[in-house]
C-alpha positions as CSV (number, residue, x, y, z in Angstrom):
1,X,91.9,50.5,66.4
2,X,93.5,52.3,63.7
3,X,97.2,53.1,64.7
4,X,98.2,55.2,61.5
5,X,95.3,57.1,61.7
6,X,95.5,57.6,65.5
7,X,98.9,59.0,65.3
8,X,98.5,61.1,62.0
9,X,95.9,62.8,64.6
10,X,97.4,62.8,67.2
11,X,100.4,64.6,65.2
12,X,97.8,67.0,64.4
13,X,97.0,67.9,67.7
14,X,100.9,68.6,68.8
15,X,100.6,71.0,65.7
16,X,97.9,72.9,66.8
17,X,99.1,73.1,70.4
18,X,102.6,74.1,69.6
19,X,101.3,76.9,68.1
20,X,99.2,77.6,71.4
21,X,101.9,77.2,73.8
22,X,104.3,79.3,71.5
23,X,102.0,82.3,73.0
24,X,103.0,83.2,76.5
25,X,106.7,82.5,75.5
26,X,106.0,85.3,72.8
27,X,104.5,87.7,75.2
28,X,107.7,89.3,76.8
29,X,109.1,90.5,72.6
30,X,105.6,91.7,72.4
31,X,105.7,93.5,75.2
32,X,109.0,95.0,74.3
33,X,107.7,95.9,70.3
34,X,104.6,97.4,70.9
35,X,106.0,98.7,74.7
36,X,102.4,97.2,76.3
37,X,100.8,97.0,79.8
38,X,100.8,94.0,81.9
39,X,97.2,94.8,81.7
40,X,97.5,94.7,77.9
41,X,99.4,91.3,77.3
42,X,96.8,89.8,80.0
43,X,93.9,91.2,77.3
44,X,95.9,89.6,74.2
45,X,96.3,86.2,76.4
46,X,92.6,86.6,78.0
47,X,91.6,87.0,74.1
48,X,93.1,83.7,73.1
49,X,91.8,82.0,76.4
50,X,88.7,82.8,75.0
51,X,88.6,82.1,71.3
52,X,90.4,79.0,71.7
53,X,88.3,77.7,74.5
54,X,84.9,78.5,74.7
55,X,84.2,78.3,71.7
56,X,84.5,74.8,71.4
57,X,81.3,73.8,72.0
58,X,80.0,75.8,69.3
59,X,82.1,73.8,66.8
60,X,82.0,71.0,68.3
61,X,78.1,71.0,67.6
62,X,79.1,72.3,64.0
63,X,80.9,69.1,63.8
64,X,78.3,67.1,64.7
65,X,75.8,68.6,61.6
66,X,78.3,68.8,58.7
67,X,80.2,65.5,57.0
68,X,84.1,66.0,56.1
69,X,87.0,66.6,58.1
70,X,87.6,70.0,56.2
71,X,88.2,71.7,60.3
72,X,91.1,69.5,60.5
73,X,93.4,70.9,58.7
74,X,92.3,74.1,58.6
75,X,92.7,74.5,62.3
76,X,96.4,73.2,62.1
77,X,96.8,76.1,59.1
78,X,94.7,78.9,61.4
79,X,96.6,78.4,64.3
80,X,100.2,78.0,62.9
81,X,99.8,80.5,60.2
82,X,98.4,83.5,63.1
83,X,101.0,82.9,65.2
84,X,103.8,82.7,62.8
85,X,102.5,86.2,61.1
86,X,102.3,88.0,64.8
87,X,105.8,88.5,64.5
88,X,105.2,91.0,61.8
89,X,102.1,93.1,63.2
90,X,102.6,96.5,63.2
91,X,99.8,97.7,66.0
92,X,98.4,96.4,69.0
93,X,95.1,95.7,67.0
94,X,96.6,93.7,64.3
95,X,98.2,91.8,67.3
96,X,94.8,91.2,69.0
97,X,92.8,90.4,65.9
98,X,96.3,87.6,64.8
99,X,95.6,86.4,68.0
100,X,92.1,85.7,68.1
101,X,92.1,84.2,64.7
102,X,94.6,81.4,66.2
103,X,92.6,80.8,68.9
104,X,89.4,79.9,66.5
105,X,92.1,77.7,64.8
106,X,92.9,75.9,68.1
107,X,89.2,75.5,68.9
108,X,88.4,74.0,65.1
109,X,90.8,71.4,65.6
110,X,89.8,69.7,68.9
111,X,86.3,68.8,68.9
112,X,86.7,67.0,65.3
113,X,89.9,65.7,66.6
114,X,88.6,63.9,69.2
115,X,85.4,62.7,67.1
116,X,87.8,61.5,65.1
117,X,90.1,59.2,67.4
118,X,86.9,58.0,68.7
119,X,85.8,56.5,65.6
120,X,89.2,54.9,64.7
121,X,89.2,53.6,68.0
122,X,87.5,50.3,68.1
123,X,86.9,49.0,71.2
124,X,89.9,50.8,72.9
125,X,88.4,54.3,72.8
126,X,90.1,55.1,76.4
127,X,93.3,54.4,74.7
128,X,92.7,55.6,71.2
129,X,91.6,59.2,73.0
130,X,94.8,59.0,75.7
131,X,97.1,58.7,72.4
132,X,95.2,61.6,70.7
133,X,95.5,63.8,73.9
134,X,99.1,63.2,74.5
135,X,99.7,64.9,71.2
136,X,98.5,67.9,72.5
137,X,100.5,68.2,75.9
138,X,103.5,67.6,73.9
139,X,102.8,70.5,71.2
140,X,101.8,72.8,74.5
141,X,105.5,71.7,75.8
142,X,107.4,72.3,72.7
143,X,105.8,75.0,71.8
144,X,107.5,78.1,74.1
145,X,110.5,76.4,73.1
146,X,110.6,76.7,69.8
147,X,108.8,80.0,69.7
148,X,111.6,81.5,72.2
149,X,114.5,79.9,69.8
150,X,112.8,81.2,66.6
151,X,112.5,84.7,68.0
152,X,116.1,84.8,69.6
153,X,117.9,83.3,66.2
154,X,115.7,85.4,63.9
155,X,114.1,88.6,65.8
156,X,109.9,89.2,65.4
157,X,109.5,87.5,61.9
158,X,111.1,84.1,62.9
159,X,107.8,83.8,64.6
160,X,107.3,82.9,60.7
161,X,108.9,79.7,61.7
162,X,106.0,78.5,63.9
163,X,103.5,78.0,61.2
164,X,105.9,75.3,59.1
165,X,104.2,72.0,61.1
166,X,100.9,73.2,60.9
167,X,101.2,73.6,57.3
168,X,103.1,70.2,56.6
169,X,100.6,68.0,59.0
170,X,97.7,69.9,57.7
171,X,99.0,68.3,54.2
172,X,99.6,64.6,55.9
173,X,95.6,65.1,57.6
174,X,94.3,66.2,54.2
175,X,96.3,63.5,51.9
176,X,95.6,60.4,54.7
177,X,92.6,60.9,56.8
178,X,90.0,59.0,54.9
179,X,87.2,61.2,54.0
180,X,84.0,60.0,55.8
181,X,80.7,60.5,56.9
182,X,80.9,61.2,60.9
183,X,79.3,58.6,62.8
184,X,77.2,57.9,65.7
185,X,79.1,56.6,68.6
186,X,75.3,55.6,70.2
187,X,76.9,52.0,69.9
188,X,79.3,53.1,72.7
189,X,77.8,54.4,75.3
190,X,76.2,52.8,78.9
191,X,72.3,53.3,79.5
192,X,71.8,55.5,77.1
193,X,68.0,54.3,75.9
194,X,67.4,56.9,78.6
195,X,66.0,60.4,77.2
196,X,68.3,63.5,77.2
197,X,66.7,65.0,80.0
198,X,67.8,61.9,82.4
199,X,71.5,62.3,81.2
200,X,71.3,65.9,81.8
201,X,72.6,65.5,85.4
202,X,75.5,63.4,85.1
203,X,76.5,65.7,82.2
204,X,76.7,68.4,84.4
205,X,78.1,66.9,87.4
206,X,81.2,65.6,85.3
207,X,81.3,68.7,83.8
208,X,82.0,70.6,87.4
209,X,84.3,67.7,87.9
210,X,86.4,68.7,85.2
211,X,86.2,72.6,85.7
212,X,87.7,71.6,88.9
213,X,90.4,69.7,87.9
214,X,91.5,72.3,85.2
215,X,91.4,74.5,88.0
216,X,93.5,72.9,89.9
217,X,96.4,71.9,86.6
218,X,96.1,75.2,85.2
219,X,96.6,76.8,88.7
220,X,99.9,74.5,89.2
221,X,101.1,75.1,86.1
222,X,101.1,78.8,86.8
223,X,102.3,79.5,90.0
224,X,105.1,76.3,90.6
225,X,107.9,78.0,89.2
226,X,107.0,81.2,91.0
227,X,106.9,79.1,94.3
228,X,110.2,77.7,93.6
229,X,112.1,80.7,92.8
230,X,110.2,83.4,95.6
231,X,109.3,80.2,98.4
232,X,111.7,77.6,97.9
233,X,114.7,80.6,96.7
234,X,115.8,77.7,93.7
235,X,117.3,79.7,90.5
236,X,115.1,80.3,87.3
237,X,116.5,77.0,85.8
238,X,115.2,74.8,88.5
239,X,112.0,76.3,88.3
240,X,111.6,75.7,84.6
241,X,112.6,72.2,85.2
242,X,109.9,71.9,88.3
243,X,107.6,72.8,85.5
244,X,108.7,70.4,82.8
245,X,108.2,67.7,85.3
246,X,104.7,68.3,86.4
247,X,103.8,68.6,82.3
248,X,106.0,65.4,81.9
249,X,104.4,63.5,84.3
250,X,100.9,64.8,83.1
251,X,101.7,63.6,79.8
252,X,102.4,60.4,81.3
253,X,99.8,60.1,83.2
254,X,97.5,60.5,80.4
255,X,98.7,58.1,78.7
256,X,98.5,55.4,80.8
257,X,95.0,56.1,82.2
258,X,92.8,56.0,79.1
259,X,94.4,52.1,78.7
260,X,93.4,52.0,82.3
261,X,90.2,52.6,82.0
262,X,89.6,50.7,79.1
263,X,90.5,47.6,81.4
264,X,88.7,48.9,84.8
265,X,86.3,51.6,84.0
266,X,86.3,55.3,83.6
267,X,84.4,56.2,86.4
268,X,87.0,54.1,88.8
269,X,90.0,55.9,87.1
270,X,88.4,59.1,87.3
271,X,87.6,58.9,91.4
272,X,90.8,56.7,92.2
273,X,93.1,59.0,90.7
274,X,91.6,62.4,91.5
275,X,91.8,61.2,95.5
276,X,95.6,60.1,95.0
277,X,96.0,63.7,93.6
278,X,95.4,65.0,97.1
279,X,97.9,63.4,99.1
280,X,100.3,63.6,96.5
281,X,100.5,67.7,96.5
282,X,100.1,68.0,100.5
283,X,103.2,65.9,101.0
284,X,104.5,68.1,98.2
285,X,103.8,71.6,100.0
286,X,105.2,70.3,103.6
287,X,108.4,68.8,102.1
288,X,111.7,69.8,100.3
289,X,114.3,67.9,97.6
290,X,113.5,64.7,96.3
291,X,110.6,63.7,98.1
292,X,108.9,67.1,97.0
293,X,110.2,66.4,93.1
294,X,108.8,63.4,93.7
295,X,105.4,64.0,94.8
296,X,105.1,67.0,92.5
297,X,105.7,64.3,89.9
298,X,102.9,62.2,91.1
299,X,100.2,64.6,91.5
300,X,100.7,65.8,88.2
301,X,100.1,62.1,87.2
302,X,97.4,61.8,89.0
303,X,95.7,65.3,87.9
304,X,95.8,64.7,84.5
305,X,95.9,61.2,84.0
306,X,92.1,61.3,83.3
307,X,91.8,64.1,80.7
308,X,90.9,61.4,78.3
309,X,88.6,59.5,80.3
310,X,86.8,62.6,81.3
311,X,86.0,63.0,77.5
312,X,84.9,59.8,76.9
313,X,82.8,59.5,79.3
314,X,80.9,63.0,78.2
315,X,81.1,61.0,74.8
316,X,79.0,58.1,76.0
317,X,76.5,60.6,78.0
318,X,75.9,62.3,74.7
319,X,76.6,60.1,71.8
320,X,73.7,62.3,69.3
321,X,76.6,64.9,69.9
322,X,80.0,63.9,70.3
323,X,81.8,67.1,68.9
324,X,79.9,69.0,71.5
325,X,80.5,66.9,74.1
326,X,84.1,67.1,73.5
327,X,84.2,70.4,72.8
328,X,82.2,71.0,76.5
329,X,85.4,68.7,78.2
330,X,88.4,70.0,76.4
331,X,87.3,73.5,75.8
332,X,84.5,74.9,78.1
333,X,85.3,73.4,80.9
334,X,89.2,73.7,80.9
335,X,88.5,77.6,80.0
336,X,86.2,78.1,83.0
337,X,88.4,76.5,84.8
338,X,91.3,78.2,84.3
339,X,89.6,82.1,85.5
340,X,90.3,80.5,89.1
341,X,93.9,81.7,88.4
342,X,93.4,85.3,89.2
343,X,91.7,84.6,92.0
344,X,94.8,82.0,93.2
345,X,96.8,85.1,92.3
346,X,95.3,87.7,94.4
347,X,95.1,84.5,97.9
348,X,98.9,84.6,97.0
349,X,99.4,88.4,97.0
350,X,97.4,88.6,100.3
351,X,98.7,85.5,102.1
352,X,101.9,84.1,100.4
353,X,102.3,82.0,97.5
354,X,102.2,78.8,99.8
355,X,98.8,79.4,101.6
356,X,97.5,80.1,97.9
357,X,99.0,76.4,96.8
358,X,97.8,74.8,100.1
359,X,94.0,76.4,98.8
360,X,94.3,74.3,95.6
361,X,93.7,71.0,97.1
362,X,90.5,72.4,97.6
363,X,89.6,72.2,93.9
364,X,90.6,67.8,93.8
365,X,88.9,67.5,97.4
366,X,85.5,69.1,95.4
367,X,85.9,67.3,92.8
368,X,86.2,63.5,94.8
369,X,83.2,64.9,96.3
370,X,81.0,65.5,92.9
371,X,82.6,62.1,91.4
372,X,80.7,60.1,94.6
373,X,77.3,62.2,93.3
374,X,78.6,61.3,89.7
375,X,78.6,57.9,90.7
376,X,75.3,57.8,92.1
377,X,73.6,60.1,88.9
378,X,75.8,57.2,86.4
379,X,73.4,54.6,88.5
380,X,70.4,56.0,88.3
381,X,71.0,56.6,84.6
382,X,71.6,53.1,84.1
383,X,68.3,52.0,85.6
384,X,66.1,54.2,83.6
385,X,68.2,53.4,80.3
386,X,67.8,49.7,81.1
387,X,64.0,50.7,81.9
388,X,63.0,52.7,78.8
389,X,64.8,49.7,76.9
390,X,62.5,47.4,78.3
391,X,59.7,49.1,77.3
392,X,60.8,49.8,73.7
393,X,60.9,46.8,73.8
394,X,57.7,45.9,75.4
395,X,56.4,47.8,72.3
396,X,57.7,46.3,69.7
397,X,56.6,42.8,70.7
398,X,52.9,44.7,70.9
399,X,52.8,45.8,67.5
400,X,54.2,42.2,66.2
């Protein structure tokens, strides 16, 4: 493993992040510039959504054809430089279009990025990607921090502010990260002698795995400070800091499982910690104080604790296309995942905020459920992998 270069990345990714989470901080001065619609800020965030995550596939494939690490630092640029210049559009449109444009900056970075920390991994590749991913939550943290600040010390154009790390660590990438081909990760992966079309299923299972789980983060992150302040009746403050501690712990979390798996497998991580998710926000919802703080805490461990493993493993299934297969983890499947919000949002308007959080454990119950299939589909794979070898090599000692 390559440590310098790992957290050179990694620094990268807070970059590109921080500029992402500076967004819905910046919402309510443009709603109060351009005098817009909830309807309308929703469109400009909906936008962003988009660019930033479903396109990542489609780079991520780019990736996977063309040598360099040019993406690298020209996503840390995109997406610093468009936010920073939002702060002086003049019309909606310009807003929009500024908007977009960092979104494709967000989306350049990530499937390269994680590419990347695979191949100065070593053996450690759960750990390597864990360190690279944990850049990112703390740039999404920071972010509506320092966007908020900026704008309050400085009006609209401090937003200016926001692009000064993307442009310095876009420097560091370009001066330190040693230009090379991509390379296969083949080496890597478990059964995979078995054809495309056998790995096909597991792809897709883990893939609904993960679309669940962002469901279920994304979902949390949205609506727990709004359960504090209209359920619970805490002050803004508390809520904020609810918040903080579910990202907190997420970061954590993330952290410590790609080690984990490393040492006990990815698949184990994956099922063990999406099941201890469940209790975890149960005795959350039916308890108060310290004991909810507490399990909050834990199921956002829990939750995101194997965002990196989740990536790895679509890594190993598709090793002829690791930028895609990241790109398919981090991007797709967190974006899809993330359109259950409005439907949380309308249980919660019907309901009550607290039968809409009680529906989220739903979306980790489904997802145990697909991880025993996964299991089963991983199995299978392995025994036509370790088949197809055999014959290969069954061949080979033919034509000798």
């Amino acid at each position: 493993m390559n440590p310098s270069i790992l957290a050179l990345l990694s620094l990268g990714h807070l970059a590109t992040d921080l500029s992402a989470g500076a967004i819905p901080a910046l919402l309510p001065f443009f709603q109060r510039s351009f005098g817009l619609s909830y309807g309308s800020l929703g469109f400009l965030n909906g936008v962003f959504q988009f660019t930033a995550s479903v396109t990542q596939p489609l780079i991520g494939l780019i990736t996977d054809r063309i040598p360099g690490r040019l993406l690298l630092p020209f996503g840390c640029i995109a997406a610093g430089v468009m936010v920073g210049l939002t702060g002086f559009a003049t019309g909606y449109g310009g807003l929009l279009l500024l908007i977009a444009l960092a979104g494709v900056g967000v989306a350049a970075f990530h499937p390269l990025g994680y590419r990347l920390a695979s191949q100065h991994s070593g053996a450690r590749r759960g750990t390597a990607t864990s360190v690279f991913s944990v850049g990112g939550l703390l740039g999404g943290a920071i972010g509506p921090l320092l966007a908020t600040a900026l704008v309050l010390r400085f009006d609209e154009p401090g937003t200016l502010g926001i692009a000064v790390p993307g442009l310095v660590v876009a420097g560091l990438i370009w001066w330190r990260v040693p230009r090379q081909q991509p390379v296969s990760l083949r080496r890597f992966g478990g059964g995979l002698a078995a054809p495309l079309r056998a790995r096909l299923a597991p792809m897709s299972l883990l893939t609904l795995v993960v679309i669940l789980r962002s469901a279920a983060t994304v979902s949390l992150n949205t609506f727990i400070p709004l359960y504090y302040i209209d359920v619970v009746g805490a002050s803004a403050t508390t809520a904020s800091q609810m918040l903080t501690l579910l990202l907190v712990s997420g970061a954590i979390g993330t952290l410590l499982g790609g080690p984990l798996s490393d040492r006990v497998g990815r698949l184990r991580v994956l099922a063990v910690t999406l099941a201890l998710m469940i209790p975890a926000l149960l005795i959350f919802l039916n308890s108060q104080g310290v004991v909810a703080a507490t399990a909050l805490s834990l199921a956002g461990f829990f939750l995101v604790s194997s965002f990196a493993v989740t990536v790895v493993m679509a890594q190993d299934l598709w090793p002829e296309n690791v930028g895609l297969a990241s790109g398919m983890m981090v991007g797709f499947a967190f974006g899809v995942g993330g359109l259950v919000v409005p439907l949380i949002g309308l249980i919660a308007e019907h309901w009550g905020l607290l039968t809409a959080l009680q529906v989220i454990v739903v979306f980790p119950v489904s997802a145990v459920v697909l991880t025993i299939l996964l299991a089963a589909a991983m199995r299978r794979l392995d025994r036509v992998g370790a088949s197809a070898a055999t014959g290969h090599g069954r061949r080979i000692g033919a034509g000798a």
